[in-house]
C-alpha positions as CSV (number, residue, x, y, z in Angstrom):
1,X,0.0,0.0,0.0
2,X,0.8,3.4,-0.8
3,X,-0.8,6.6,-0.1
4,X,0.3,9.8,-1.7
5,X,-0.6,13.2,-0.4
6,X,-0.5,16.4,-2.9
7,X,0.1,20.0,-2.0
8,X,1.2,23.2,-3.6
9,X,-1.5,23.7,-5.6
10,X,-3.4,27.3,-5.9
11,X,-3.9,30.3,-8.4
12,X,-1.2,31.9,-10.5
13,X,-1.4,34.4,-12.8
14,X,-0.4,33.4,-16.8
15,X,3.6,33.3,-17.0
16,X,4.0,32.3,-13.1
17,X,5.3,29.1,-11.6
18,X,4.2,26.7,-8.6
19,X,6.3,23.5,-7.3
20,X,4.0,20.9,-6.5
21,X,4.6,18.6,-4.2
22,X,3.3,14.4,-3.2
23,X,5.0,12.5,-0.3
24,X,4.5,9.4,-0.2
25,X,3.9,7.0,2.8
26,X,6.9,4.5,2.3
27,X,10.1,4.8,0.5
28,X,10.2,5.4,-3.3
29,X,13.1,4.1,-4.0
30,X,11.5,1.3,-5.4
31,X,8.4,2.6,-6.8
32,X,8.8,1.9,-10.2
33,X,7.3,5.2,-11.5
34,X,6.2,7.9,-10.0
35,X,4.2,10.7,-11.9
36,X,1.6,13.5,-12.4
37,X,-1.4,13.8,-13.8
38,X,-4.2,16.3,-14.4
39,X,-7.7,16.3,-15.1
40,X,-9.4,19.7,-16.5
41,X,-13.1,20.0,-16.2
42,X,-15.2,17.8,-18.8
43,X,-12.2,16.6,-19.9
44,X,-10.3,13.0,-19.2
45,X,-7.3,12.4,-16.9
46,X,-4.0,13.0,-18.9
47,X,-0.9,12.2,-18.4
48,X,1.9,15.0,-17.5
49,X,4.8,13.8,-16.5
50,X,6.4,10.3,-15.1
51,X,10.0,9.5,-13.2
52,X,10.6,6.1,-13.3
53,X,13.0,4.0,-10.4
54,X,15.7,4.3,-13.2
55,X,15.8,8.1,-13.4
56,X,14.2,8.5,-16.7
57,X,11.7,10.5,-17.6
58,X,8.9,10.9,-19.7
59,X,7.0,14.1,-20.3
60,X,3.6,15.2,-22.3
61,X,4.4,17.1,-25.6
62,X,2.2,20.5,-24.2
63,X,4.3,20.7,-21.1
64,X,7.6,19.7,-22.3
65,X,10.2,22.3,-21.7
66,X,8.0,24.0,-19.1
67,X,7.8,21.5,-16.1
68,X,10.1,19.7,-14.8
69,X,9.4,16.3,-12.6
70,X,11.8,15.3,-10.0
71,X,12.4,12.9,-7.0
72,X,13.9,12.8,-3.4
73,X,13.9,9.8,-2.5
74,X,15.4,10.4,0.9
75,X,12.0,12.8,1.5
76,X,9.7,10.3,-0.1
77,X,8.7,13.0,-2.6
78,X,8.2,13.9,-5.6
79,X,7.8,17.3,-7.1
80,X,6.9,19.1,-10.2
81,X,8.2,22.0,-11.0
82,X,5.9,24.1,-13.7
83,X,6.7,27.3,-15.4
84,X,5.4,29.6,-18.1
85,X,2.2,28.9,-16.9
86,X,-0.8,29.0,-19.2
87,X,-4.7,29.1,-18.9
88,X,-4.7,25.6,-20.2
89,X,-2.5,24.0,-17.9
90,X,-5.8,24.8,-15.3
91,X,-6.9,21.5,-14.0
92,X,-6.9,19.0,-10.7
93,X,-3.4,17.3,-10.6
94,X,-2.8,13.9,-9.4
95,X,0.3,12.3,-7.8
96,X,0.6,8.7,-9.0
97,X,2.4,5.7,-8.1
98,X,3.7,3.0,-9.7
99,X,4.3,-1.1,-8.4
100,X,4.8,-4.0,-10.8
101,X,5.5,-7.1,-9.0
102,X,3.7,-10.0,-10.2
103,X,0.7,-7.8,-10.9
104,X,0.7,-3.6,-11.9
105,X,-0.1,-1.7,-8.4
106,X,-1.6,1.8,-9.3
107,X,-2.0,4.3,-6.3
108,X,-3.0,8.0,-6.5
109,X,-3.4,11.1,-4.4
110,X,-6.3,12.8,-4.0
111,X,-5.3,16.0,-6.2
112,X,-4.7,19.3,-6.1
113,X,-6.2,22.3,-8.2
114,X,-4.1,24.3,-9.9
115,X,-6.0,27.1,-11.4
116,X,-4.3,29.6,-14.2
117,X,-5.4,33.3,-14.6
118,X,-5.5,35.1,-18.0
């Protein structure tokens, strides 16, 4: 089991920035990927950004070069770092977790809004 808690969510004007933040309940130095996710309104769940056990990376073509995901394993956290906001990056945004064992484990936060002004 795995529970993930999000925070650093909030309103920023177009242009700004915001660091969010999920900590996990047990190490993730294991957790074969750890990621992001965001869900606008009327719209389905998308992926942003992933950090697998490995260190690599994987981000979605609208974001890339604007957010950056990272881990800290020694915190149990993992962070993403979003610039150059835009109106369209407005949306709840989820903090996933990754096991494969014998079976694919999927655990997820319970979201945070972040909400991008014109």
């Amino acid at each position: 089991q795995v529970q993930l808690v999000e925070s650093g969510g909030g309103l920023v004007q177009a242009g700004g920035s915001l660091r969010l933040s999920c900590v996990a309940s047990r190490s993730i130095f294991s957790i074969n990927v750890m990621g992001w996710y965001r869900q606008a309104p009327g719209k389905q769940r998308e992926l942003v950004a992933t950090s697998t056990s490995g260190g690599t990376t994987n981000y979605a073509d609208s974001i890339k070069g604007r957010f950056t995901i990272s881990r800290d394993n020694a915190k149990n956290t993992v962070y993403l770092q979003m610039n150059s906001l835009k109106p369209e990056d407005t949306a709840v945004y989820y903090c996933n977790a990754v096991l494969i064992r014998t079976l694919r484990y999927d655990y997820w936060g319970q979201g945070t809004q972040v909400t991008v002004s014109s």
